[in-house]
N, C-alpha and C positions, 0 to 999 in steps of 0.2 A: 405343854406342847408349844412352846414357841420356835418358831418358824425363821428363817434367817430374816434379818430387819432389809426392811427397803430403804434403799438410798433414794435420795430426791433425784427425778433426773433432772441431764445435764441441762438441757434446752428451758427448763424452768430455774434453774440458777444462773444461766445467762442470760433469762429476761430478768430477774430480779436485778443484776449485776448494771444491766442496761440502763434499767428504769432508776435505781439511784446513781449512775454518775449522769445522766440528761437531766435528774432533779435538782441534782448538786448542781450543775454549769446554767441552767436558765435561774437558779436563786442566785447566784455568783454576779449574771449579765443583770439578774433586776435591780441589785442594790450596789455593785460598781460598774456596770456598761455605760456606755451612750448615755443609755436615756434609765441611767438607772434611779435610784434616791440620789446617791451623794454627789451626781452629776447635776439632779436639778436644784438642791442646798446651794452647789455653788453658784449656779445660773440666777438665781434667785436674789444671792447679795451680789453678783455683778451686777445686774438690772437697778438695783437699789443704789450702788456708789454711783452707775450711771446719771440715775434719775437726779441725783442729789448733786452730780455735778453739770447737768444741764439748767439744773434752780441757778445754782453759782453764776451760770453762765449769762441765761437771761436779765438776772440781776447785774452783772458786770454789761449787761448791754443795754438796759434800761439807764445806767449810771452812763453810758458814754451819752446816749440819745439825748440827755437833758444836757450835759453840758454842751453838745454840739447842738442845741437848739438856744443856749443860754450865749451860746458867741455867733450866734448868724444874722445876719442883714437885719432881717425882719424884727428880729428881741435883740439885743443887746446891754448885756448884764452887765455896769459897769465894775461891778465889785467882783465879779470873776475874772473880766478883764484885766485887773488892775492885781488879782492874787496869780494868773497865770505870767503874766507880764514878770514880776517879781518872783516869783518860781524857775523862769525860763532865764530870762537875763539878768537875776541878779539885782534888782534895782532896790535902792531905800529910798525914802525921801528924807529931806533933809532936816526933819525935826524929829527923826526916830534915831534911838539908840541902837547899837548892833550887839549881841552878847553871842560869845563866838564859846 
């Protein structure tokens, strides 16, 4: 004695229908959105070539600090003097050889 088969109804196959594409689209925004994973991987090594080029940076301005403390009034390095002098204008003195 079987009976005609019940179909599922409809309004419970368009919640099921519902419920996996809103599961699909918030998995989709967590791991490529905004603010999803592969959004914060990259924010991550940005911050990092930042950070490693503000090292470079303070280093390049530590380096300027000493030499513009090494030619000012108060200190005067003469052998910095004397390699910028020769750097800028070109000078030898007259017991050195030139190899070109």
């Amino acid at each position: 004695m079987s009976g005609p088969a019940k179909r599922p109804a409809l309004g419970a196959m368009f919640f099921v229908a519902l419920a996996t594409v809103l599961g699909g689209y918030f998995t989709f925004a967590a791991v490529q959105g905004d603010y999803g994973v592969f959004r914060r991987v990259q924010l991550t090594a940005e911050a990092e070539a930042l950070t490693a080029e503000r090292d470079r940076l303070r280093q390049a301005v530590a380096r300027m600090e000493n030499l513009t403390l090494r030619l000012s009034d108060d200190y005067l390095d003469l052998d910095l003097l004397d390699e910028r002098a020769r750097a800028t204008l070109g000078l030898v003195r007259g017991d050195e050889i030139v190899i070109r």
